[in-house]
NUTIPA-66729 format. One record per atom (N, C-alpha, C): residue number from 0; residue in one letter; atom name; x, y, z. Coordinates in pm, whole numbers, plus 50000, padded with zeros to 5 digits. Example, Ala and Ser with C-alpha at 12.3 -4.5 7.8 and 13.67 -1.06 7.14 Angstrom:
<pts>
<pt mipa="0" lumdo="A" rose="N" east="51319" north="49431" up="50780"/>
<pt mipa="0" lumdo="A" rose="CA" east="51230" north="49550" up="50780"/>
<pt mipa="0" lumdo="A" rose="C" east="51320" north="49670" up="50780"/>
<pt mipa="1" lumdo="S" rose="N" east="51285" north="49775" up="50708"/>
<pt mipa="1" lumdo="S" rose="CA" east="51367" north="49894" up="50714"/>
<pt mipa="1" lumdo="S" rose="C" east="51290" north="50003" up="50787"/>
</pts>
This chain:
<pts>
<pt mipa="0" lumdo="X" rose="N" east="74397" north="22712" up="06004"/>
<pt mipa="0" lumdo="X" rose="CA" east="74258" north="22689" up="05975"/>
<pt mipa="0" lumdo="X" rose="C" east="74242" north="22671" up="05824"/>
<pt mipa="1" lumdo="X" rose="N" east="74153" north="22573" up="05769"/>
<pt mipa="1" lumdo="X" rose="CA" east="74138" north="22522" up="05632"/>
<pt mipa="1" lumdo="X" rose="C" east="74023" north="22639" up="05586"/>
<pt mipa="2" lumdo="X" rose="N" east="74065" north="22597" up="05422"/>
<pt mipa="2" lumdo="X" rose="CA" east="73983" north="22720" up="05397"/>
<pt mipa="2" lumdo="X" rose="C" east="73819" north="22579" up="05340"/>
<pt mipa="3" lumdo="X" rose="N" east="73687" north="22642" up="05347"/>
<pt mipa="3" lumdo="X" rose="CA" east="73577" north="22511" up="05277"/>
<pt mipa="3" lumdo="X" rose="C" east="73641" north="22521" up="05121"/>
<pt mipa="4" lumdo="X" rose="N" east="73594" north="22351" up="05107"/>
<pt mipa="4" lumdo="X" rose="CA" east="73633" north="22294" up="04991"/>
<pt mipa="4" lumdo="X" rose="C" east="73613" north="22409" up="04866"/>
<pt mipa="5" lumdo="X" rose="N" east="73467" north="22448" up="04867"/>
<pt mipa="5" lumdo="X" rose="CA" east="73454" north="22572" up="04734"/>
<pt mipa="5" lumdo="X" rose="C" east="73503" north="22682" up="04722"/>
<pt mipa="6" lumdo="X" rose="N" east="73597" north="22732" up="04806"/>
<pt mipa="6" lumdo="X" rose="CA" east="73707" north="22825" up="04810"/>
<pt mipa="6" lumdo="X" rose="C" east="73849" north="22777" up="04746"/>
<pt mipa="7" lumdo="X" rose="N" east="73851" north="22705" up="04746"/>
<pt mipa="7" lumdo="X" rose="CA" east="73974" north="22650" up="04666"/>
<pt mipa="7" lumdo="X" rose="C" east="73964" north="22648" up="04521"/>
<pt mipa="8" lumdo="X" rose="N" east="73871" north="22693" up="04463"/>
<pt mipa="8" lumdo="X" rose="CA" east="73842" north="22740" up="04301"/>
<pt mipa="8" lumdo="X" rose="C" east="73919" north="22888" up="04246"/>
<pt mipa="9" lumdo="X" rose="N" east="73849" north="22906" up="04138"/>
<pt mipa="9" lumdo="X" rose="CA" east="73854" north="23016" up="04089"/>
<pt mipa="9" lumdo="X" rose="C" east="73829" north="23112" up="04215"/>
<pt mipa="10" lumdo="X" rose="N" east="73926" north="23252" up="04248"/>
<pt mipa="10" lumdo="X" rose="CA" east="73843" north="23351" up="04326"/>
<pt mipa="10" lumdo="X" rose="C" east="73763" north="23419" up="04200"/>
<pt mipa="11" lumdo="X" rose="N" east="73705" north="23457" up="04119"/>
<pt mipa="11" lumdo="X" rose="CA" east="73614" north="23505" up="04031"/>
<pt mipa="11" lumdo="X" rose="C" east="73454" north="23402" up="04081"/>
<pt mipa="12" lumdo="X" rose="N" east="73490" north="23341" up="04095"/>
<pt mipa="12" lumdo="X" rose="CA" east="73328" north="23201" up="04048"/>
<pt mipa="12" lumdo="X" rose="C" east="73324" north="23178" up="04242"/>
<pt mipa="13" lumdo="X" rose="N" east="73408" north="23219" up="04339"/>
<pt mipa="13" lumdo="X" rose="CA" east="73391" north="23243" up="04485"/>
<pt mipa="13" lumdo="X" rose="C" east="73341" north="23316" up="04501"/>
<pt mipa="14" lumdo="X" rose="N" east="73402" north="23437" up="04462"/>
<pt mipa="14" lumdo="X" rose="CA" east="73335" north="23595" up="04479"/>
<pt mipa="14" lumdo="X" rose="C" east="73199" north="23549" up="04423"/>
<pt mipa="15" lumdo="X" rose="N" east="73148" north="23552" up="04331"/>
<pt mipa="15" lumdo="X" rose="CA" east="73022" north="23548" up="04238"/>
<pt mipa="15" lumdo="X" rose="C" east="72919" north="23440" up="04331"/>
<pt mipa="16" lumdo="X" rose="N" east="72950" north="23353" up="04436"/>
<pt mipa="16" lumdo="X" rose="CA" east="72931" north="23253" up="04507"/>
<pt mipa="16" lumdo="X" rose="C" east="72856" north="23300" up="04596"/>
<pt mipa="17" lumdo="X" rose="N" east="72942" north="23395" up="04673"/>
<pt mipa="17" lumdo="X" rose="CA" east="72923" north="23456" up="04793"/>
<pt mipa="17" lumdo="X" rose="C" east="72819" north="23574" up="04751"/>
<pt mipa="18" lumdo="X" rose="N" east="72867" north="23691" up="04634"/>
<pt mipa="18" lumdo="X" rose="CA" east="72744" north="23776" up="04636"/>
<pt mipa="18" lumdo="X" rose="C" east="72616" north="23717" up="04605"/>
<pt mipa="19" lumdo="X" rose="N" east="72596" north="23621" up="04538"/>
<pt mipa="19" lumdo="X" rose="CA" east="72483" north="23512" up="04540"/>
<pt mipa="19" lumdo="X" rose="C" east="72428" north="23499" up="04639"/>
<pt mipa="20" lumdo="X" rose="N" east="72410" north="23479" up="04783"/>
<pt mipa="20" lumdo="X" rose="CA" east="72370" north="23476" up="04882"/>
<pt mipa="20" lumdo="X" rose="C" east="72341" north="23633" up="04952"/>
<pt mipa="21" lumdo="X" rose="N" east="72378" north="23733" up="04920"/>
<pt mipa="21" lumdo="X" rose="CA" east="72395" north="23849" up="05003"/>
<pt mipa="21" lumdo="X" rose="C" east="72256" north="23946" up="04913"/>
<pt mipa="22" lumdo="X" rose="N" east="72209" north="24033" up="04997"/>
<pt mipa="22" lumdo="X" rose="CA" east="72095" north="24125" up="04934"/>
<pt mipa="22" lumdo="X" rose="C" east="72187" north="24217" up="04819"/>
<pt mipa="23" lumdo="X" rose="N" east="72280" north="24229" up="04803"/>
<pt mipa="23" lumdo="X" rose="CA" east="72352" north="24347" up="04790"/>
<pt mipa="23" lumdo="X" rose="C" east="72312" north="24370" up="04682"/>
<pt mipa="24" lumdo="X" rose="N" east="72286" north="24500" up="04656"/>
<pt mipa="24" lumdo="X" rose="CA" east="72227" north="24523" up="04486"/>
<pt mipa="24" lumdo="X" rose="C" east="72102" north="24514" up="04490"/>
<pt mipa="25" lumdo="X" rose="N" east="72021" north="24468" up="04572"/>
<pt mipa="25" lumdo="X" rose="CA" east="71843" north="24429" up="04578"/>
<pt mipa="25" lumdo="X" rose="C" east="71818" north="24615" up="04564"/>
<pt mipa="26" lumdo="X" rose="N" east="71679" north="24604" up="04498"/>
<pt mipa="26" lumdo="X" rose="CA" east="71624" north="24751" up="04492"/>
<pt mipa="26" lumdo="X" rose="C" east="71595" north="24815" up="04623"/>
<pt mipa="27" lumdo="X" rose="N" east="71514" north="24718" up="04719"/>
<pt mipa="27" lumdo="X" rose="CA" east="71479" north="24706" up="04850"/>
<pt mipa="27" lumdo="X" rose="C" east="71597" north="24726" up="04943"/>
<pt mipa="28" lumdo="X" rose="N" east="71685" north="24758" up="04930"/>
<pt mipa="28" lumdo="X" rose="CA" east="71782" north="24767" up="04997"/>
<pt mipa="28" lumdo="X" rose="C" east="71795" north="24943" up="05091"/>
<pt mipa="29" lumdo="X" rose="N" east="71803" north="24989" up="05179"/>
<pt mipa="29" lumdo="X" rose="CA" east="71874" north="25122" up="05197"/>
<pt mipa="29" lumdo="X" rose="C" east="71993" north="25148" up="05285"/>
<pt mipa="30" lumdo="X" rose="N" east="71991" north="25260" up="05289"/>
<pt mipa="30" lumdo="X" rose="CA" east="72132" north="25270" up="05373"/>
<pt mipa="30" lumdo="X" rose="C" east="72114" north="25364" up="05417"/>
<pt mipa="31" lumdo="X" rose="N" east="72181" north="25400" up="05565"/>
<pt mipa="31" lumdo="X" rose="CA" east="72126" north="25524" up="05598"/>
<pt mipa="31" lumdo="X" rose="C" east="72274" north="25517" up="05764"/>
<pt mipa="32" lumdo="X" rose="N" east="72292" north="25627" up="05840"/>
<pt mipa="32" lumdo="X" rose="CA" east="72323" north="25626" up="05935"/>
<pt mipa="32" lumdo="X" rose="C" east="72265" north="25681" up="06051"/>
<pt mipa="33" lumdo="X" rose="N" east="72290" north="25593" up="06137"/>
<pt mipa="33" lumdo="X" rose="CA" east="72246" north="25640" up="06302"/>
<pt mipa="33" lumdo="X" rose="C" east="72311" north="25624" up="06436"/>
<pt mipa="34" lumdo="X" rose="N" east="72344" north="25734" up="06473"/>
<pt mipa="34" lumdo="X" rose="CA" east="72461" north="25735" up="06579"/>
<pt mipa="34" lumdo="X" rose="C" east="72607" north="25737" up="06545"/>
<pt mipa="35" lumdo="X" rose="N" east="72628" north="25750" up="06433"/>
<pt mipa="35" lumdo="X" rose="CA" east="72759" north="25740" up="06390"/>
<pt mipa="35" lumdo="X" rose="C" east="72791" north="25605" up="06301"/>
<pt mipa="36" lumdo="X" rose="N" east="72663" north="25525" up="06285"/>
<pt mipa="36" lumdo="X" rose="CA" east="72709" north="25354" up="06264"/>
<pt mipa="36" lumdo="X" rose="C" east="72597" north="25367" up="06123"/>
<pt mipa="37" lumdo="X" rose="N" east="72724" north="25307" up="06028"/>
<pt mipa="37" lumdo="X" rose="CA" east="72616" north="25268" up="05873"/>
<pt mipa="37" lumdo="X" rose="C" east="72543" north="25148" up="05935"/>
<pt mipa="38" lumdo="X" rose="N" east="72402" north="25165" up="05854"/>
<pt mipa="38" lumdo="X" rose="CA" east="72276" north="25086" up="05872"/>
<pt mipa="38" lumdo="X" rose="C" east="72221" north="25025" up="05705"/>
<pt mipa="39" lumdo="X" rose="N" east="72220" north="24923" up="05729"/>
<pt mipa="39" lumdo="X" rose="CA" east="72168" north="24877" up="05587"/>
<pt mipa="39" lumdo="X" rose="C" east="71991" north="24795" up="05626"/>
<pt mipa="40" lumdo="X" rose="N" east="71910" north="24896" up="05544"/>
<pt mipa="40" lumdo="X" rose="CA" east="71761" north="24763" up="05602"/>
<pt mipa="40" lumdo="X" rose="C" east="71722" north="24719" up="05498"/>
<pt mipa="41" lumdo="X" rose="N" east="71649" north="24669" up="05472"/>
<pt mipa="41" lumdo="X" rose="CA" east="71541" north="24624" up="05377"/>
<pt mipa="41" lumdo="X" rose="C" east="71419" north="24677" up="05405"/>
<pt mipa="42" lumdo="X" rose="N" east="71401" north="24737" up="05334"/>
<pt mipa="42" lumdo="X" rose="CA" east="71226" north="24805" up="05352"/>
<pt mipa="42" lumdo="X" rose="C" east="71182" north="24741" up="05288"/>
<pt mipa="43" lumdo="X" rose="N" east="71132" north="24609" up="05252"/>
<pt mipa="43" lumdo="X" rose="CA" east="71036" north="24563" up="05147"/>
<pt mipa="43" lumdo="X" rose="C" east="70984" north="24425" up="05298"/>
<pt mipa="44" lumdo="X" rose="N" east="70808" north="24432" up="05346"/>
<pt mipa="44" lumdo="X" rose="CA" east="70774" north="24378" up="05442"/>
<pt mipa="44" lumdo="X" rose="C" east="70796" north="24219" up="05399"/>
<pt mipa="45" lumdo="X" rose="N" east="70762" north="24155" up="05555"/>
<pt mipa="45" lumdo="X" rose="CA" east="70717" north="24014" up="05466"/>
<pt mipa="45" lumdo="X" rose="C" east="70633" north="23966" up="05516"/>
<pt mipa="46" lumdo="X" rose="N" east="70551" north="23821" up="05456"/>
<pt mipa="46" lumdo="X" rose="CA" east="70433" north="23789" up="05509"/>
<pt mipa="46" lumdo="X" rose="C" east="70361" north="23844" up="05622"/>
<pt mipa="47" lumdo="X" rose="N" east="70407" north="23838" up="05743"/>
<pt mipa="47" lumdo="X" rose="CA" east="70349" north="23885" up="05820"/>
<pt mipa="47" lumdo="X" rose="C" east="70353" north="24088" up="05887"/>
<pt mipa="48" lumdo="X" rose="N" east="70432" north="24161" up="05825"/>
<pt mipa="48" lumdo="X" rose="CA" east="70426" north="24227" up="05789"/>
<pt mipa="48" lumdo="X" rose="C" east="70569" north="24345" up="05857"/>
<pt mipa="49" lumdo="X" rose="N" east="70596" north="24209" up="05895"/>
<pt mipa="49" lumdo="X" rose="CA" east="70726" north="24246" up="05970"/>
<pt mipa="49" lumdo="X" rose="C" east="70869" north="24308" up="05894"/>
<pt mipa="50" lumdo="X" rose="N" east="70976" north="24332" up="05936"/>
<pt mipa="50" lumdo="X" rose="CA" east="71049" north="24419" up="05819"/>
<pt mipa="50" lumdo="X" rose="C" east="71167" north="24295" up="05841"/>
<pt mipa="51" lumdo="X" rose="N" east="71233" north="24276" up="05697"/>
<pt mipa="51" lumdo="X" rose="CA" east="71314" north="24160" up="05670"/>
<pt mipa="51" lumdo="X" rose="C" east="71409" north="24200" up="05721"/>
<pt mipa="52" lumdo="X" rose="N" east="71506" north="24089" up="05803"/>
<pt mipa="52" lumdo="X" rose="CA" east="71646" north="24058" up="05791"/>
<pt mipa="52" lumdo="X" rose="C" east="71743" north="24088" up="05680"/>
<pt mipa="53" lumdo="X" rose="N" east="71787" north="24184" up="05708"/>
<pt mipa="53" lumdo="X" rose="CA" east="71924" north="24170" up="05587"/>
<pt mipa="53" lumdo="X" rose="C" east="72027" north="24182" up="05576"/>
<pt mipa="54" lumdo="X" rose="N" east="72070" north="24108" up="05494"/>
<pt mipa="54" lumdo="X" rose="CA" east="72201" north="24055" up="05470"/>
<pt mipa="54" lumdo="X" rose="C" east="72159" north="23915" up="05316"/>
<pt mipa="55" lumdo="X" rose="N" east="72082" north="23841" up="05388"/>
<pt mipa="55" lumdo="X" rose="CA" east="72074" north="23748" up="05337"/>
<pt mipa="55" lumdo="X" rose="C" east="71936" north="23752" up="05219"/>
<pt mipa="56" lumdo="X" rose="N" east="71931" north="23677" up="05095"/>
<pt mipa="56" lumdo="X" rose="CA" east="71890" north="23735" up="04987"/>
<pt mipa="56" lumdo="X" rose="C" east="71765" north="23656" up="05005"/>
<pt mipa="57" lumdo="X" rose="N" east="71633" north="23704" up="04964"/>
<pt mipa="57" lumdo="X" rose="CA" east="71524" north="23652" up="05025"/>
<pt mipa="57" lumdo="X" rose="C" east="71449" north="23637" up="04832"/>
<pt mipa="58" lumdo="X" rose="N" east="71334" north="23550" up="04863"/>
<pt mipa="58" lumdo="X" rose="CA" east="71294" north="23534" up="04724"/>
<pt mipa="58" lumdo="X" rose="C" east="71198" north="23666" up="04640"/>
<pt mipa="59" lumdo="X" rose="N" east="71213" north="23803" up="04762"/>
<pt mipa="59" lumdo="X" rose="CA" east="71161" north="23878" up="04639"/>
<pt mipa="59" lumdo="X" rose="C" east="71265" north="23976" up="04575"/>
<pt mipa="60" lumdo="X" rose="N" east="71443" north="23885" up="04600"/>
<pt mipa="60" lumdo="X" rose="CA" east="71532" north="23979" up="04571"/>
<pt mipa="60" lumdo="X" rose="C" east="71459" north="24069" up="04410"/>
<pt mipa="61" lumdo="X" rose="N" east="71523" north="24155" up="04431"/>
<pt mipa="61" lumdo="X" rose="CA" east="71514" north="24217" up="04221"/>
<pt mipa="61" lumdo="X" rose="C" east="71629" north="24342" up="04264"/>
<pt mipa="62" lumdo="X" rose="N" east="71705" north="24334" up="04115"/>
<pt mipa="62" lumdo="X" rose="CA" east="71785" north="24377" up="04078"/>
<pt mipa="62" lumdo="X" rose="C" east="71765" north="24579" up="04095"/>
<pt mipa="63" lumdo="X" rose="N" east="71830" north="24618" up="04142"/>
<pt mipa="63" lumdo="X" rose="CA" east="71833" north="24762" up="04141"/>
<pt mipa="63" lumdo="X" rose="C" east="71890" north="24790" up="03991"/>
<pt mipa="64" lumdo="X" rose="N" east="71794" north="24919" up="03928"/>
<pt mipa="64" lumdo="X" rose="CA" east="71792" north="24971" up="03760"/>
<pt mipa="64" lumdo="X" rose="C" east="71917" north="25060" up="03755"/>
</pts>
């Protein structure tokens, strides 16, 4: 199996690629366990007042201090 074309770079500027897309680091972020299984949510609502998907970095990411 081929690896996509932008993997064939630098792994520094891949890595940096990939956390680019991911919440990781968002302030909004928590972590917590239940049942034995790590849980990651986003507590920060959205428009409709529903609780975000995460994983993926949404436009009110901000940086945890």
């Amino acid at each position: 199996m081929a690896l996509d074309s932008y993997r064939y770079r630098d792994p520094l500027e891949v890595l940096m690629l990939d956390e680019a897309r991911t919440c990781r680091g968002c302030s909004h972020q928590t972590h917590g366990w239940a049942f034995g299984v790590a849980i990651v949510a986003c507590t920060k609502p959205d428009e409709k007042g529903n609780r975000r998907q995460s994983g993926r970095r949404c436009k009110d990411y901000k940086e945890a201090e």
